[in-house]
N, CA, C and O atoms as a Tinker XYZ file with bonds, in Angstrom:
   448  protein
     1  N     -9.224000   -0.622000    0.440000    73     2
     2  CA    -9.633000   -1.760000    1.224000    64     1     3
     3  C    -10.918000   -1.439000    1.991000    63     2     4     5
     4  O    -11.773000   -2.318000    2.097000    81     3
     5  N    -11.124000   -0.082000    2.598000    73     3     6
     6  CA   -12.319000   -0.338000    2.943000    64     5     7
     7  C    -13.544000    0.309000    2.649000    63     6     8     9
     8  O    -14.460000    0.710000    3.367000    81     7
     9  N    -13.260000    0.321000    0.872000    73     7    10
    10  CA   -14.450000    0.811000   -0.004000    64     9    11
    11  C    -14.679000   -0.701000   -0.008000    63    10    12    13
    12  O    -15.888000   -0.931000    0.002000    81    11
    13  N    -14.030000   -1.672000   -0.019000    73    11    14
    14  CA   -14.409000   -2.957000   -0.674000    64    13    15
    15  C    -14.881000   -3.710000    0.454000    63    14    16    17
    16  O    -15.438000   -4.800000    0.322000    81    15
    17  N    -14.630000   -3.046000    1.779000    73    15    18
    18  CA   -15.370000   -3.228000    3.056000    64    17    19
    19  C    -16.669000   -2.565000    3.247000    63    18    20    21
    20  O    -17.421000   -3.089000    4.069000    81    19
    21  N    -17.011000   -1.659000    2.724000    73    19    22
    22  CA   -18.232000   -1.283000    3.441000    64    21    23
    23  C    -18.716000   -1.460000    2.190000    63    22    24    25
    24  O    -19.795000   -0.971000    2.527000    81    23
    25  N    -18.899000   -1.735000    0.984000    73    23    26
    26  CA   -19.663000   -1.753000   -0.252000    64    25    27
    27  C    -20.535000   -2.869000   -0.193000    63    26    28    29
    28  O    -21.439000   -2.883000   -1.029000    81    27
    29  N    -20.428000   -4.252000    0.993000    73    27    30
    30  CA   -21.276000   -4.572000    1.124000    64    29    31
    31  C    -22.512000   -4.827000    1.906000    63    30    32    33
    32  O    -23.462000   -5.610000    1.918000    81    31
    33  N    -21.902000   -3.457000    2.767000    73    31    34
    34  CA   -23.357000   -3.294000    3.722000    64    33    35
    35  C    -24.326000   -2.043000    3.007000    63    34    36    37
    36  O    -25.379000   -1.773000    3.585000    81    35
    37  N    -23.921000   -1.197000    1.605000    73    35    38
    38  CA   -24.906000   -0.891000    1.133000    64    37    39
    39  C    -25.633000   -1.064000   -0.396000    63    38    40    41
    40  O    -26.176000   -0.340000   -1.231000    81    39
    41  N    -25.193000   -2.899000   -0.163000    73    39    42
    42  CA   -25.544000   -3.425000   -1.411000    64    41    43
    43  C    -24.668000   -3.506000   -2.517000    63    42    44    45
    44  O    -25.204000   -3.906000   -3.551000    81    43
    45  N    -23.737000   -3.296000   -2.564000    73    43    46
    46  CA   -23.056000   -3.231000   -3.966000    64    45    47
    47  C    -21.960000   -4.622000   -3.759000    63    46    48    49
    48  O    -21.201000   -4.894000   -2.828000    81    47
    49  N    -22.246000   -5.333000   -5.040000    73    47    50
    50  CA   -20.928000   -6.100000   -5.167000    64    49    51
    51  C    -19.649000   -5.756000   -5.237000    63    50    52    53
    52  O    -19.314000   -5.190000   -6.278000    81    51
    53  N    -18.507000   -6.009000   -4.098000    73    51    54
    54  CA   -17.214000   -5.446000   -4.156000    64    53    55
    55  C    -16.711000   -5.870000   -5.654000    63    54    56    57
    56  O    -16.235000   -5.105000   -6.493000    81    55
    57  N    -16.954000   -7.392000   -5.796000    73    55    58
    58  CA   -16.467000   -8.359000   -6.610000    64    57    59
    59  C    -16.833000   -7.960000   -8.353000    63    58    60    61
    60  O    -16.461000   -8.304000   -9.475000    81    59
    61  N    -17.530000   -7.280000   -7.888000    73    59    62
    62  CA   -18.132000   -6.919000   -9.782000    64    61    63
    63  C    -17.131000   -5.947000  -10.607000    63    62    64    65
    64  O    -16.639000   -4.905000  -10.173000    81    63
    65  N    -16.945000   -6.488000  -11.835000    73    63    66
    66  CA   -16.085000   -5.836000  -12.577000    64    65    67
    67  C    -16.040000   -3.727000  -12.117000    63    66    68    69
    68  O    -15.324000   -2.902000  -11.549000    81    67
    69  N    -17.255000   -3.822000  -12.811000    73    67    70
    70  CA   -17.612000   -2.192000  -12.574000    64    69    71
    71  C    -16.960000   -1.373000  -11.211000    63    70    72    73
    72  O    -16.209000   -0.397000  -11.195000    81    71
    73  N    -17.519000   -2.122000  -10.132000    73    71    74
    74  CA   -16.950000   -1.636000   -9.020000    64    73    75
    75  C    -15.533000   -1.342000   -9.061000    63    74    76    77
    76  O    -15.001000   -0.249000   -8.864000    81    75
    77  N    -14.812000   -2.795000   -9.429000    73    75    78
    78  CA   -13.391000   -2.458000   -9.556000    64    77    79
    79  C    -12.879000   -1.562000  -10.170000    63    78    80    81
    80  O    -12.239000   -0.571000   -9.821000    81    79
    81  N    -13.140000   -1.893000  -10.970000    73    79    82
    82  CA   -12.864000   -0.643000  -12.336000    64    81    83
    83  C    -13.149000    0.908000  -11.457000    63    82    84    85
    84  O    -12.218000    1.569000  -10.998000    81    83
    85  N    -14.199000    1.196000  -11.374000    73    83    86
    86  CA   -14.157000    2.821000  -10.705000    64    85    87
    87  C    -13.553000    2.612000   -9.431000    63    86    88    89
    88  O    -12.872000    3.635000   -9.369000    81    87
    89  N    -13.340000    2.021000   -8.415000    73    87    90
    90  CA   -12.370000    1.822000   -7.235000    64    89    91
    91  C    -11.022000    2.197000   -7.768000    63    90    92    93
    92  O    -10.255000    2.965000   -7.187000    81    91
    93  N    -10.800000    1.651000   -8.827000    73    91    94
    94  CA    -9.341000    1.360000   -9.287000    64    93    95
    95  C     -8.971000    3.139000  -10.226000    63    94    96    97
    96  O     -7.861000    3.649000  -10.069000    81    95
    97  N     -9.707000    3.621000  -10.835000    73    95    98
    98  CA    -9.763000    4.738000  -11.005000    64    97    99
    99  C     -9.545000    6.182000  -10.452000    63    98   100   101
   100  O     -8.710000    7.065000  -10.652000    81    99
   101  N    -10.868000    6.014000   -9.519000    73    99   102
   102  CA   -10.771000    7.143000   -8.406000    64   101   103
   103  C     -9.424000    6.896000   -7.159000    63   102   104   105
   104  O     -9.229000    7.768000   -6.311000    81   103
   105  N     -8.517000    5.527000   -7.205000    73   103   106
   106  CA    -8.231000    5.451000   -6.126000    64   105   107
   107  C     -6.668000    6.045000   -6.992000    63   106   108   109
   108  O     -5.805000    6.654000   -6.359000    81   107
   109  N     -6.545000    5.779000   -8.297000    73   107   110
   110  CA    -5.242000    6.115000   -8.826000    64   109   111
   111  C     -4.950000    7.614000   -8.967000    63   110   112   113
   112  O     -3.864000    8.190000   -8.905000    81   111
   113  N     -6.303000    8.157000   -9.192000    73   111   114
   114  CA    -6.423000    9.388000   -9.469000    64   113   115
   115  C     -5.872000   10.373000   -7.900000    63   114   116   117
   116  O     -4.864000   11.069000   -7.780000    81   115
   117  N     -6.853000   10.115000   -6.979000    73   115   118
   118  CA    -6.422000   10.265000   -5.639000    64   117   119
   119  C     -5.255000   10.152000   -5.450000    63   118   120   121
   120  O     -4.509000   11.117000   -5.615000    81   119
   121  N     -4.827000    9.016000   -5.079000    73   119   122
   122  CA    -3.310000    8.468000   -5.004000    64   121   123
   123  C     -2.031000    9.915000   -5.749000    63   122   124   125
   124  O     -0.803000    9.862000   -5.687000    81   123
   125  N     -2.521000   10.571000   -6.115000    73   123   126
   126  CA    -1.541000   11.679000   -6.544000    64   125   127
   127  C     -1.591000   13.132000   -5.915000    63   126   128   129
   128  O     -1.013000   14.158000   -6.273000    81   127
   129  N     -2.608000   12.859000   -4.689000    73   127   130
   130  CA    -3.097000   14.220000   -4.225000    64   129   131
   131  C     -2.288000   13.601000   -2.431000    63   130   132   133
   132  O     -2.053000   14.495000   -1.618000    81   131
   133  N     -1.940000   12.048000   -2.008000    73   131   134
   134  CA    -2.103000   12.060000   -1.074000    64   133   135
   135  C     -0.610000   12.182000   -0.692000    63   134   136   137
   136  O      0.183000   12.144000   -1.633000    81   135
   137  N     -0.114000   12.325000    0.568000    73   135   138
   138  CA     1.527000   12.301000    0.847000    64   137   139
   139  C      1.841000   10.876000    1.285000    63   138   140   141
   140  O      1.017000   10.361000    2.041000    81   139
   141  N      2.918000   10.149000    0.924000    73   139   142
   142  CA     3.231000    8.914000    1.690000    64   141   143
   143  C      3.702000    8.973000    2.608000    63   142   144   145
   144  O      4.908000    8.728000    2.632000    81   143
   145  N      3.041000    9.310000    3.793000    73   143   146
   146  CA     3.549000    9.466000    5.032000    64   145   147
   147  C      2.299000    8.402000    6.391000    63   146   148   149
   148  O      1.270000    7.846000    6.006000    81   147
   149  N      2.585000    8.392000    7.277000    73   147   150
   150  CA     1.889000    7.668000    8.114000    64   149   151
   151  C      0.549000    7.900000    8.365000    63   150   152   153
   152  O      0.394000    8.920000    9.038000    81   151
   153  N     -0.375000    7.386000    8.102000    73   151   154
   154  CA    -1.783000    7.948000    8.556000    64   153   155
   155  C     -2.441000    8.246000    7.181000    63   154   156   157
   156  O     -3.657000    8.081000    7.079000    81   155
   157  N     -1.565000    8.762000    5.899000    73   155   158
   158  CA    -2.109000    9.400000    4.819000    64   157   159
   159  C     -3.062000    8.363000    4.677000    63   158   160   161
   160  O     -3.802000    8.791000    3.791000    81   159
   161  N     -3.637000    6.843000    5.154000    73   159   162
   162  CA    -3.959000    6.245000    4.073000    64   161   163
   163  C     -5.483000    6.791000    4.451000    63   162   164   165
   164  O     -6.366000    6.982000    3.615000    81   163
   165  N     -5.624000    7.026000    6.041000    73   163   166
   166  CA    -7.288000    7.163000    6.334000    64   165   167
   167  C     -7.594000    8.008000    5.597000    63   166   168   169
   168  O     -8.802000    8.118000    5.391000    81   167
   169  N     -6.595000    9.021000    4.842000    73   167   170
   170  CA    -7.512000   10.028000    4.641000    64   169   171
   171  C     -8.081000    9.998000    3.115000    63   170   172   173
   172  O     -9.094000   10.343000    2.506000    81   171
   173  N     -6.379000    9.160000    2.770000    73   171   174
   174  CA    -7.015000    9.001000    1.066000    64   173   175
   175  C     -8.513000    8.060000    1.076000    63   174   176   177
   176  O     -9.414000    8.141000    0.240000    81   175
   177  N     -8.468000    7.269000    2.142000    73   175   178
   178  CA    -9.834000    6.224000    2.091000    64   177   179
   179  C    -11.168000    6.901000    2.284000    63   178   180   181
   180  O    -12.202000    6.468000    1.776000    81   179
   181  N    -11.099000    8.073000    3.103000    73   179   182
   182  CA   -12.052000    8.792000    3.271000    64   181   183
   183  C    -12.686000    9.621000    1.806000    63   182   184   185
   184  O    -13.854000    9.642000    1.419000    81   183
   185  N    -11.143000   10.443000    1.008000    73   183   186
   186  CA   -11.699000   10.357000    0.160000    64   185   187
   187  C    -12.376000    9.423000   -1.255000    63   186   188   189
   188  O    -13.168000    9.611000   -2.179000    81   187
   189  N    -11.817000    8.737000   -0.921000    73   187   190
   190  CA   -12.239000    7.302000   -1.867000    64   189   191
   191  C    -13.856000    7.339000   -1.882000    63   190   192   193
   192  O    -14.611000    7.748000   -2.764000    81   191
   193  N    -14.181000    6.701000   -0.437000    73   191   194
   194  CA   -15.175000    6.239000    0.102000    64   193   195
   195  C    -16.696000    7.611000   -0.669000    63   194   196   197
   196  O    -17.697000    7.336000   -1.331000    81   195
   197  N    -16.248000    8.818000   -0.230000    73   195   198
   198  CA   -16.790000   10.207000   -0.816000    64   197   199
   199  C    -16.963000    9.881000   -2.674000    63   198   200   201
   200  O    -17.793000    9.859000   -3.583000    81   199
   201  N    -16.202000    9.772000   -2.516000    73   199   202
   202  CA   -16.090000    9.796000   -4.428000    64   201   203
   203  C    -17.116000    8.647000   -5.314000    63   202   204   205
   204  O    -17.661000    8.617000   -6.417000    81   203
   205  N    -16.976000    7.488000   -3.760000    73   203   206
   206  CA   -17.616000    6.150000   -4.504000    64   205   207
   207  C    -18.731000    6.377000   -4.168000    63   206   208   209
   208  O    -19.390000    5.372000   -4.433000    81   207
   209  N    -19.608000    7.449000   -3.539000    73   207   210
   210  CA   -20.846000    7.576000   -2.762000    64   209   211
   211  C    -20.912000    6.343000   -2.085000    63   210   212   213
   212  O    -21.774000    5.497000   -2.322000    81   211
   213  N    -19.640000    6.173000   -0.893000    73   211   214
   214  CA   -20.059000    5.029000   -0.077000    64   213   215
   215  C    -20.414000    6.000000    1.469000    63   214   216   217
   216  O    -20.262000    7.194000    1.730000    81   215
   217  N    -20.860000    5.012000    2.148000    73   215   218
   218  CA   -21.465000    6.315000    3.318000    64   217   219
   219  C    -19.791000    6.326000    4.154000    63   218   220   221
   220  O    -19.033000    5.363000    4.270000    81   219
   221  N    -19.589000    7.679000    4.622000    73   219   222
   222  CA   -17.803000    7.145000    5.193000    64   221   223
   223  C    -18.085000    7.703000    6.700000    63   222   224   225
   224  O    -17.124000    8.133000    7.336000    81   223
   225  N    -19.375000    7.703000    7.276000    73   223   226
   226  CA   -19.147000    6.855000    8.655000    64   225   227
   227  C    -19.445000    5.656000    8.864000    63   226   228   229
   228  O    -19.880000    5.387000    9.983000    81   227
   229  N    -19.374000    5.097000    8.347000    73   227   230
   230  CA   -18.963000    3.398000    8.518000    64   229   231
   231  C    -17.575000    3.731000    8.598000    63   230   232   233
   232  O    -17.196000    3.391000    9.719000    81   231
   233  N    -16.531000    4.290000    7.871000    73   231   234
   234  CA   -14.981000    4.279000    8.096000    64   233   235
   235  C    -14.814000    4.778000    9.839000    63   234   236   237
   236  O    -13.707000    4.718000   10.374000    81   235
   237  N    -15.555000    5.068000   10.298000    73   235   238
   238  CA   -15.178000    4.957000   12.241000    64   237   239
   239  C    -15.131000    4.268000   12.449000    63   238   240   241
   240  O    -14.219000    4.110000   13.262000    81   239
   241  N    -16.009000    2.822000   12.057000    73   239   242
   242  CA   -15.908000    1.698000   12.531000    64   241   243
   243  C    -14.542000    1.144000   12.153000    63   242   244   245
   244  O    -13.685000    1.119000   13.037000    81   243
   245  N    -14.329000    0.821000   11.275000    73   243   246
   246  CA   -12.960000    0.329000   11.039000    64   245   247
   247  C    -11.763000    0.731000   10.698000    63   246   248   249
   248  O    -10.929000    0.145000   10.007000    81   247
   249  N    -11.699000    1.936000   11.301000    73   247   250
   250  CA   -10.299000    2.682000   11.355000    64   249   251
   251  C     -9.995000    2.147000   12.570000    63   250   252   253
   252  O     -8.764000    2.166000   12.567000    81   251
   253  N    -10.287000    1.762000   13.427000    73   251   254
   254  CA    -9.970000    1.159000   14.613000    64   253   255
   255  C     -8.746000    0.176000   14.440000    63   254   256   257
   256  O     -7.732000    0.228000   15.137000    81   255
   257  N     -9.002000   -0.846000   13.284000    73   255   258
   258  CA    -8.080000   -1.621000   12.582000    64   257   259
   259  C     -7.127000   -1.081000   11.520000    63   258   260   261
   260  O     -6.347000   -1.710000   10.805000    81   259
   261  N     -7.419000    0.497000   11.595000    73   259   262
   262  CA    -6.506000    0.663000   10.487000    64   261   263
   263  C     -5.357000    0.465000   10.445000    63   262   264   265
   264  O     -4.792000    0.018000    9.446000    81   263
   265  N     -4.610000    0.852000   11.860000    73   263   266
   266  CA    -3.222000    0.709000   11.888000    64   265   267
   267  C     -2.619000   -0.884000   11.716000    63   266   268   269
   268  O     -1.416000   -1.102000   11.572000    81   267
   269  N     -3.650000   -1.949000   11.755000    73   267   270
   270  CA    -3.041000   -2.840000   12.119000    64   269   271
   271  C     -3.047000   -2.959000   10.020000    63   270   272   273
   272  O     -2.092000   -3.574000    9.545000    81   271
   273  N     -3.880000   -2.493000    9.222000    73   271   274
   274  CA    -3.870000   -2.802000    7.711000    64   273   275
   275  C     -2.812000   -2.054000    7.306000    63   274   276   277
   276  O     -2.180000   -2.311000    6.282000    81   275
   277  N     -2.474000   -0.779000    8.327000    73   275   278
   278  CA    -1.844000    0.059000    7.742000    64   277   279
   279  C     -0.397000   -0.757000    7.436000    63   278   280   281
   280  O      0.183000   -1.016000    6.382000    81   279
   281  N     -0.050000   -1.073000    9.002000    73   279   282
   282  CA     1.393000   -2.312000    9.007000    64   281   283
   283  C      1.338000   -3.276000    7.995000    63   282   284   285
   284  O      2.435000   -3.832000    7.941000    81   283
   285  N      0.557000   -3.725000    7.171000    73   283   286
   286  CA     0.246000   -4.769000    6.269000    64   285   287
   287  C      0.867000   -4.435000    5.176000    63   286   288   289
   288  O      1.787000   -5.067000    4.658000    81   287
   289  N      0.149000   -2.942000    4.602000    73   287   290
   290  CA     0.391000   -2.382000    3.652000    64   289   291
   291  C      1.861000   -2.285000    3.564000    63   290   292   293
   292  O      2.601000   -2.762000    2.704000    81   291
   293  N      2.201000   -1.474000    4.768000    73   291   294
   294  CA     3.663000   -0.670000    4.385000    64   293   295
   295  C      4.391000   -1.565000    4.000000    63   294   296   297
   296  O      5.094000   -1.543000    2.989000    81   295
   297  N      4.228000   -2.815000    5.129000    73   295   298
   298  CA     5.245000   -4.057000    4.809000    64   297   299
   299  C      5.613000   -4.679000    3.275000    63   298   300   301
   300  O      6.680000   -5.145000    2.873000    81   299
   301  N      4.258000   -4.498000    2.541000    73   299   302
   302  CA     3.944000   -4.822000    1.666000    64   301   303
   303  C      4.893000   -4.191000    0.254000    63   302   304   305
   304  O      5.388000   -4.742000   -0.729000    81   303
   305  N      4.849000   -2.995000    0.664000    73   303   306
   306  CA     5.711000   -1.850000    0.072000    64   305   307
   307  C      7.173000   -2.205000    0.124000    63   306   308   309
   308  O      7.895000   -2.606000   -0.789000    81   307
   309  N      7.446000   -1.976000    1.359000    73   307   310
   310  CA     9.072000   -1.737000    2.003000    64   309   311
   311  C      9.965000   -3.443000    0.727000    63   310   312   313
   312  O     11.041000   -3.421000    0.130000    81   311
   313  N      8.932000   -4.584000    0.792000    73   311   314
   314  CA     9.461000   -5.470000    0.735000    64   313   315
   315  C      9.511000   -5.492000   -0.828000    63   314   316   317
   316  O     10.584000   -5.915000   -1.259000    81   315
   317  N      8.528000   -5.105000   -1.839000    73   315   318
   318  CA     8.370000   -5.049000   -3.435000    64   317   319
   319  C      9.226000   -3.806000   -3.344000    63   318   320   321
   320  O      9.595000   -3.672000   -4.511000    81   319
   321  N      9.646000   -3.028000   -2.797000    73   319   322
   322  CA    10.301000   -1.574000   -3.242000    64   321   323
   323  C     11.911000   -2.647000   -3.158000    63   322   324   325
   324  O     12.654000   -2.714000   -4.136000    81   323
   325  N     12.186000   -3.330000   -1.953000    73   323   326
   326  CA    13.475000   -3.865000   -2.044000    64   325   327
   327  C     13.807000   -5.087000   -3.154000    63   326   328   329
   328  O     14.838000   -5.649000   -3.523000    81   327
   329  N     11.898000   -5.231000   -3.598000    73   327   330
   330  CA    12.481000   -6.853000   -4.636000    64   329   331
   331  C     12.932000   -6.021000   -5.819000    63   330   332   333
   332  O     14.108000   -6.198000   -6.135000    81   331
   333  N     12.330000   -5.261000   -6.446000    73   331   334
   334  CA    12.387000   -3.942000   -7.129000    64   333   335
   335  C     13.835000   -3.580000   -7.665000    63   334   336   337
   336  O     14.390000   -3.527000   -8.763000    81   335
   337  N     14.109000   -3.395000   -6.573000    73   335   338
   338  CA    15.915000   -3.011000   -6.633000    64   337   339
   339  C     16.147000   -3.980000   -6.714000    63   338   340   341
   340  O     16.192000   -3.995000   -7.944000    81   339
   341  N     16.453000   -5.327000   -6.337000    73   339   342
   342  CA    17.365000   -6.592000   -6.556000    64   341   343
   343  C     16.905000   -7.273000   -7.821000    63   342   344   345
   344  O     17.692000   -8.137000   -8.209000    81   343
   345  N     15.944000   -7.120000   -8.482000    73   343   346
   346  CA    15.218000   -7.313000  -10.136000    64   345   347
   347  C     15.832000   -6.429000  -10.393000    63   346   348   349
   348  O     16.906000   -7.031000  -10.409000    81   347
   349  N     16.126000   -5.318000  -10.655000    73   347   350
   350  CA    17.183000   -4.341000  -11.479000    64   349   351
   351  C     18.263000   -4.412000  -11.587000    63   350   352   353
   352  O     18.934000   -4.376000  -12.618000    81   351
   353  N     18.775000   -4.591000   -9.876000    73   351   354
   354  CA    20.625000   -4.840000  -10.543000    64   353   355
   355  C     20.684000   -6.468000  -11.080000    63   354   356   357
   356  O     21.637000   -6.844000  -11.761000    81   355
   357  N     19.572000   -7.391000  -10.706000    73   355   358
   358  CA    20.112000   -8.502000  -11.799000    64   357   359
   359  C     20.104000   -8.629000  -12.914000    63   358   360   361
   360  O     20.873000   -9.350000  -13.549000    81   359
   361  N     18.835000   -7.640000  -13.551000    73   359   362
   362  CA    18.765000   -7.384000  -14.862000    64   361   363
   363  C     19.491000   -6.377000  -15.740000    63   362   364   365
   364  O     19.388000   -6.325000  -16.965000    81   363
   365  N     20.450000   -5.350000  -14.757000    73   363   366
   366  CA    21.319000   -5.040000  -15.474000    64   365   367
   367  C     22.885000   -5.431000  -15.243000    63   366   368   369
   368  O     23.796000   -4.643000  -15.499000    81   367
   369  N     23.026000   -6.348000  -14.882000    73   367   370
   370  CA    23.928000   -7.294000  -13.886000    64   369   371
   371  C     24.503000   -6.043000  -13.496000    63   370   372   373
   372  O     25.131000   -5.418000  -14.351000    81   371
   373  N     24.408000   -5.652000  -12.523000    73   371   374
   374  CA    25.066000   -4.954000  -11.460000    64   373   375
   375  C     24.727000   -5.292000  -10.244000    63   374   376   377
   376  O     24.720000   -4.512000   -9.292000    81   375
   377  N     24.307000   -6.939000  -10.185000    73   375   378
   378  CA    24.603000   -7.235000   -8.472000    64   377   379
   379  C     25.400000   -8.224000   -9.113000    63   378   380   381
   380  O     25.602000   -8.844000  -10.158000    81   379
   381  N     25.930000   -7.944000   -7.292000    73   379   382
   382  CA    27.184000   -8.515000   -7.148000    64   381   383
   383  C     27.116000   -9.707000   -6.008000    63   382   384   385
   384  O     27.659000   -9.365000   -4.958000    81   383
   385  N     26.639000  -10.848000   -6.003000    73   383   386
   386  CA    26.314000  -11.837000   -5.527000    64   385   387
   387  C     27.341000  -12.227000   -4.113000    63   386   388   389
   388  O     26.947000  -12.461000   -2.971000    81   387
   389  N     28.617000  -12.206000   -4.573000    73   387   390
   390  CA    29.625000  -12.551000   -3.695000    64   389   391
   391  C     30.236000  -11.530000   -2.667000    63   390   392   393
   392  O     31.049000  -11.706000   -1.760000    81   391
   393  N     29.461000  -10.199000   -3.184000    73   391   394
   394  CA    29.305000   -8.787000   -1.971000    64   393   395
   395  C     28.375000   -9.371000   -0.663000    63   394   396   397
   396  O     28.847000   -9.241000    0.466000    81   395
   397  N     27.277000   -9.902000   -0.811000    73   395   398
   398  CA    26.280000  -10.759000   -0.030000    64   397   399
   399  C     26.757000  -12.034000    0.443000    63   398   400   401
   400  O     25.979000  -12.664000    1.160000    81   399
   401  N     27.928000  -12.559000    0.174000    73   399   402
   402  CA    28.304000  -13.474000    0.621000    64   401   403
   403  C     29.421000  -13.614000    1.679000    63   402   404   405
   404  O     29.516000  -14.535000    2.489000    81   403
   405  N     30.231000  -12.585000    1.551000    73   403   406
   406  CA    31.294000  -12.329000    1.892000    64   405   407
   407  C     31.079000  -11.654000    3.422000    63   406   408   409
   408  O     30.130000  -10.934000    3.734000    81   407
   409  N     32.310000  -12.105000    4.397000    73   407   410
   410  CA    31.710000  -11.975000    5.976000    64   409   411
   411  C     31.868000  -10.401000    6.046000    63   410   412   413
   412  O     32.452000   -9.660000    5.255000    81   411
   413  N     31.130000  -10.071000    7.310000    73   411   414
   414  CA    30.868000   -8.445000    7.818000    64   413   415
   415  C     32.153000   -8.554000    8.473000    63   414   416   417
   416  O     32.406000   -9.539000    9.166000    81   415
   417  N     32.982000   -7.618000    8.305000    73   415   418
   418  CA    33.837000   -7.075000    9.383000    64   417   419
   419  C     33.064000   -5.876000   10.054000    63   418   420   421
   420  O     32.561000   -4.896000    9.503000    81   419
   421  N     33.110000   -6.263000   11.589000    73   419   422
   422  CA    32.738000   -5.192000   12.658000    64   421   423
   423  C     33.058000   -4.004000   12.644000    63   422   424   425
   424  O     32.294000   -3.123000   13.037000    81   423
   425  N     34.374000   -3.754000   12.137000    73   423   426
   426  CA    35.022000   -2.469000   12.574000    64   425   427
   427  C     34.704000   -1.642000   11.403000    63   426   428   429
   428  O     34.788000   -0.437000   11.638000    81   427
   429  N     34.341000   -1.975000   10.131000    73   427   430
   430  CA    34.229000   -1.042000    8.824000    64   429   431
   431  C     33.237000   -1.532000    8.762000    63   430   432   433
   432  O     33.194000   -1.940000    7.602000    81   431
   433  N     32.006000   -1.896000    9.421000    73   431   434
   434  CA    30.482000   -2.168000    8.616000    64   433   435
   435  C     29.743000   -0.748000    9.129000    63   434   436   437
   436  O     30.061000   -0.101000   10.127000    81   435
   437  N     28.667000   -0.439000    8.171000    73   435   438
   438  CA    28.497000    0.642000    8.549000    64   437   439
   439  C     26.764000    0.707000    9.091000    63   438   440   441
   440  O     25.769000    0.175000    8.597000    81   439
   441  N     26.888000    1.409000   10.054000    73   439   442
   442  CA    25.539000    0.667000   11.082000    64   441   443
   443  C     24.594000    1.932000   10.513000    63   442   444   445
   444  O     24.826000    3.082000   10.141000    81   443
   445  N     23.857000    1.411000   10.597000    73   443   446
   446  CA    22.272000    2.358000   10.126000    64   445   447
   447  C     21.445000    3.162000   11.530000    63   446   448
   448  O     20.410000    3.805000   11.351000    81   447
């Protein structure tokens, strides 16, 4: 996100095939070096940004907002990782519809 942010303050179309294409490359490639943990993303972006010869102090400027993209992202995750699982057990019918329907008892529910 913010190779495709600063790519146009040094001229380059975010929008152009090419761009994507090597964004989408270097970022998959990366993506296997980084940990999924909190914060990992500045750093994978930093290296991104390096790789794309984008200048990455411009990334000071908008790491400021990172955390708020970061919450975007994860959300983004947490919620396709759970559709994920509920597309699987319907497709191998192993959900059980009327488990989700059926009331919580207090005393045997089990709290997280």
């Amino acid at each position: 996100m913010l190779a495709v942010m600063i790519a146009p303050v040094v001229g380059i179309n975010p929008m152009s095939i090419g761009f994507i294409a090597k964004l989408s490359i270097i970022v998959t490639i990366s993506s296997f070096g980084i940990a999924g943990v909190g914060g990992g993303a500045t750093f994978a972006a930093l290296m991104v940004l390096s790789a794309m010869n984008l200048p990455v102090g411009l990334a000071g400027l908008l790491i400021s907002v990172e955390p708020l993209i970061d919450m975007g992202r994860t959300a983004l995750n947490v919620n396709d990782a759970m559709l994920a699982g509920l597309v699987t057990a319907k497709m191998t019918s192993e959900l059980d519809v009327n488990l989700y329907d059926a009331p919580v008892d207090e005393d045997t529910a089990v709290s997280l």
